[in-house]
DRENNU-765731 format. One record per atom (N, C-alpha, C, O, CB): x, y, z; residue in one letter. Coordinates in steps of 0.05 Angstrom, whole numbers, plus 32768, in hexadecimal, padded with zeros to 4 digits. Glycine has a CB too. Example, Ala and Ser with C-alpha at 12.3 -4.5 7.8 and 13.67 -1.06 7.14 Angstrom:
REM residues 2
81087F8E809Ca 80F67FA6809Ca 81087FBE809Ca 811D7FBE80A9a 80E27FA780B5a 81017FD3808Es 81117FEB808Fs 81028001809Ds 810C801780A1s 811A7FF48072s 
END
This chain:
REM residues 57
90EA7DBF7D39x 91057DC17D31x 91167DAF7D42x 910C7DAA7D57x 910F7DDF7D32x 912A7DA57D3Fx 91397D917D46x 915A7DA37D47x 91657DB67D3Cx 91337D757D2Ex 91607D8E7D5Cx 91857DA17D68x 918D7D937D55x 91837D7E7D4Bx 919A7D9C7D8Ex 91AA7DA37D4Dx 91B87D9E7D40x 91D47D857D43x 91E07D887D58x 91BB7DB47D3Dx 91DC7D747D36x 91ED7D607D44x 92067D6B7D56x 92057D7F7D63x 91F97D4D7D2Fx 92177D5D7D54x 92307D5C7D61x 92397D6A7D49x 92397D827D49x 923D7D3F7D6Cx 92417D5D7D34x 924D7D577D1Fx 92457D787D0Bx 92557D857CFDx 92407D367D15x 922F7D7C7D0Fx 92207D9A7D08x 92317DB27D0Fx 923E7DC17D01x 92037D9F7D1Bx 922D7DAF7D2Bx 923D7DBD7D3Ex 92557DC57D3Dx 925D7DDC7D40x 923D7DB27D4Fx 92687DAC7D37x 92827DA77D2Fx 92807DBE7D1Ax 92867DD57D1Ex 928A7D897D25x 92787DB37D02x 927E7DC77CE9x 927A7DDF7CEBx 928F7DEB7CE7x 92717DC37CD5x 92657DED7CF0x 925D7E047D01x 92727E157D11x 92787E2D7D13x 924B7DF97D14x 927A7E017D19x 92987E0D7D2Ex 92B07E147D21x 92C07E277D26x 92A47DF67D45x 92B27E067D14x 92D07E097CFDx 92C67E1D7CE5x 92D27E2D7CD6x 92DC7DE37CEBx 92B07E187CE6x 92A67E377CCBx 92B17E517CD8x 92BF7E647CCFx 927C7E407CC6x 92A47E4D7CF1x 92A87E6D7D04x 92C07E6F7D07x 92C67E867D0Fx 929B7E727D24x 92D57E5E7D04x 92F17E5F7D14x 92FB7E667CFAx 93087E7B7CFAx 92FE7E427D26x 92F97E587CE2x 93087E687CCBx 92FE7E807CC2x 93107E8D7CB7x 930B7E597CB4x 92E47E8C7CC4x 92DE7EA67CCBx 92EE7EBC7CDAx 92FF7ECB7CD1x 92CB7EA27CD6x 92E87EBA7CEAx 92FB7EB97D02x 93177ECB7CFAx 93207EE17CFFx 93027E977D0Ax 931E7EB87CEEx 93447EBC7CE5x 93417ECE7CCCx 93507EE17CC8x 93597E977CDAx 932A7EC67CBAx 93317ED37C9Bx 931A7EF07C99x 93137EFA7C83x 93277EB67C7Dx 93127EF97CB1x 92F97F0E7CAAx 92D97F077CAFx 92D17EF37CA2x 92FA7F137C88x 92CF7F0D7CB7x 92B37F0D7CB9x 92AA7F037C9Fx 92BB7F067C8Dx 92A87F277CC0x 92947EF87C98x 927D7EF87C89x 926C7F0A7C8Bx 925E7F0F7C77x 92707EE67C8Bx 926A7F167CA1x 92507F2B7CA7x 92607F3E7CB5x 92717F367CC6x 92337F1F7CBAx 925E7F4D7CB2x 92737F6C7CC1x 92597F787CC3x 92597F907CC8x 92927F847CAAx 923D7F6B7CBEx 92267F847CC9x 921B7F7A7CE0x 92117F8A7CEFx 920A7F8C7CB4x 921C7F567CE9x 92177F4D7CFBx 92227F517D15x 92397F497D17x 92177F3C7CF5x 92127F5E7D32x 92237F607D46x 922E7F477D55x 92247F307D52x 92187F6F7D57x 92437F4B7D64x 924A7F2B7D6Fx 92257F247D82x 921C7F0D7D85x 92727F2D7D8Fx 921C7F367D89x 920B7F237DA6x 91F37F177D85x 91E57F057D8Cx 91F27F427DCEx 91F07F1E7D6Cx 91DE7F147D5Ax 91E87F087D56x 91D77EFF7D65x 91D37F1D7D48x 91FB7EF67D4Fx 920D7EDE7D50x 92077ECD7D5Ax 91FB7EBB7D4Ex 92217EDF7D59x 920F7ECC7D7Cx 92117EC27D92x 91ED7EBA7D8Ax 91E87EA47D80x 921E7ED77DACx 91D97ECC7D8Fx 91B87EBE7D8Cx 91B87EB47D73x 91A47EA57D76x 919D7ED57D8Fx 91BD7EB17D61x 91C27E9F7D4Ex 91C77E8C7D48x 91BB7E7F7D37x 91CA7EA27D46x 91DB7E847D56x 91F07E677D65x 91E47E5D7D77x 91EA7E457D79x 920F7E6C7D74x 91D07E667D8Dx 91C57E5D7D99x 91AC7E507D91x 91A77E387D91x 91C67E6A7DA5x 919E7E637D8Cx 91837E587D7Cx 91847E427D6Ax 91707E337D65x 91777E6E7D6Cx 919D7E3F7D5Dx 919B7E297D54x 91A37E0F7D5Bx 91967DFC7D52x 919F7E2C7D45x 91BE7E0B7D6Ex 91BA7DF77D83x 91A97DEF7D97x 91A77DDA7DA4x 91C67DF87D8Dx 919F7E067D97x 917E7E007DADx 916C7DEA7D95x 91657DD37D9Bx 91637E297DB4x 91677DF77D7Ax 915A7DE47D6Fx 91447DFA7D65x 91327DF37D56x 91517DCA7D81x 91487E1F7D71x 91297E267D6Fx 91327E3A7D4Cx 91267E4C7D40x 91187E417D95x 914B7E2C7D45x 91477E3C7D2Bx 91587E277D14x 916E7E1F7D1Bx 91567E617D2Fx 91507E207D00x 915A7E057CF0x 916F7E147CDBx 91767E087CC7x 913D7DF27CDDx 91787E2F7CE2x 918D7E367CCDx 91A27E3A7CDBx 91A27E4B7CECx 91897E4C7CBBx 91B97E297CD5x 91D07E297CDAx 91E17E477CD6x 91E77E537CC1x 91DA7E147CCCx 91E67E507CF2x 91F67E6B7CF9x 92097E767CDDx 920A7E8E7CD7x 920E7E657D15x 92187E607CCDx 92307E677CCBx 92267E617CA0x 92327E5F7C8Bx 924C7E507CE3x 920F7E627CA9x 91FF7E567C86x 92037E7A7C70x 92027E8F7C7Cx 91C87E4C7C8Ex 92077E797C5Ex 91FF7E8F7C4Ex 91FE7E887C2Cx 92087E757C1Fx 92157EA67C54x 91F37E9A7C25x 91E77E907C06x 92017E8C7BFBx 91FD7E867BE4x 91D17EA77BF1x 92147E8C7BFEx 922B7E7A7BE7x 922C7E587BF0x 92337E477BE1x 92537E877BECx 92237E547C09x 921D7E337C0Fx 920A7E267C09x 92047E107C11x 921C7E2B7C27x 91FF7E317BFBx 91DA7E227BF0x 91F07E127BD4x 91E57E037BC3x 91B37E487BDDx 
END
């Protein structure tokens, strides 16, 4: 698996931030399952983007 860009990242960040303001997507997810989520995938050890859900396919 391969890290995610800069540019990845970026988007990623502004997903969570308008989240953020307008309500969760997930109200079943705890914040620390999040947090390993976001990580794992800037590490590179997981290829699905944190902030992905089946209305973005």
């Amino acid at each position: 698996m391969s890290r995610p860009t800069d540019e990845q990242i970026g988007e990623q960040y502004d997903a969570a931030m308008d989240s953020a303001a307008s309500g969760s997507k997930w109200p079943n997810m705890s914040y620390e399952q999040g947090v390993a989520s976001a990580l794992a995938w800037v590490t590179g050890d997981d290829d699905t983007p944190p902030m992905l859900d089946e209305d973005d396919d």
